[in-house]
N, C-alpha and C positions, 0 to 999 in steps of 0.2 A: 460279421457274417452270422446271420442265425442258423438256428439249426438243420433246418431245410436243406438250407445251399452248402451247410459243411458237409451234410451227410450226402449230397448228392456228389459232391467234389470228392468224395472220397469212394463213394460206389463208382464213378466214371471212371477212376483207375483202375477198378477190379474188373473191369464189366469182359467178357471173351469177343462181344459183337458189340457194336455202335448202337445206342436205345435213344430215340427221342426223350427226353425227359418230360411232355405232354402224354405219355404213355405208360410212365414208368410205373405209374400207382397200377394200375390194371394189370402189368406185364408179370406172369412168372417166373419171376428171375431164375431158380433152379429148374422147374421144371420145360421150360422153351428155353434154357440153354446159356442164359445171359453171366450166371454166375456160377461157376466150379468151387469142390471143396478146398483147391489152393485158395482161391478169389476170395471164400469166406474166409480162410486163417489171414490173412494178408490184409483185407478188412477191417477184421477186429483190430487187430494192432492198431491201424491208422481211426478207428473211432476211439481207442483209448487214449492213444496220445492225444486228438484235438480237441477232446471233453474232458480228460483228464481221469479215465474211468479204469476200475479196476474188474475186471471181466474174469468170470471164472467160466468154464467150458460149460456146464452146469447151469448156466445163466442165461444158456440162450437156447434156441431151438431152431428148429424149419419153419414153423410159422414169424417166427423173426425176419427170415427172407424172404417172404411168401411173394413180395412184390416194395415197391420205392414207399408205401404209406407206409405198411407194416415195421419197415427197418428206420422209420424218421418217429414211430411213436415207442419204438423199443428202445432209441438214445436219450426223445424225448420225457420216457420215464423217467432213466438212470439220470440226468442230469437235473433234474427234478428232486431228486433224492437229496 
């Protein structure tokens, strides 16, 4: 699976509402509703365990969630690293 589809498989379990995934780049996940601050702690975990990453609180932001491209170029960093 590359990274795309793990990071999508793993936002579709946090999401509050159902998001086309045709959308998800454009959509603001925090602010139209799609992702709660449970939904990001719950997140993170599941991006660390399936890349293997060690995340510090400090390492991320709101712009990290801003939308489905933002949070696939913010793993796609760390796993780059």
């Amino acid at each position: 699976m590359n990274v795309e589809d793990a990071v999508w498989s793993a936002l579709s379990r946090h999401l509050i509402a159902p998001l086309n995934r045709d959308h998800a780049s454009t959509t603001q996940l925090l602010q139209e509703g799609y992702l709660d601050s449970l939904g990001i702690v719950a997140l993170m975990f599941d991006l660390e365990k399936e890349f293997h990453l060690k995340l510090k609180p400090t390492d991320v932001g709101p712009a990290d969630f801003e939308n489905f491209s933002a949070l696939v170029r913010f793993v796609s960093t760390r796993v780059a690293v």
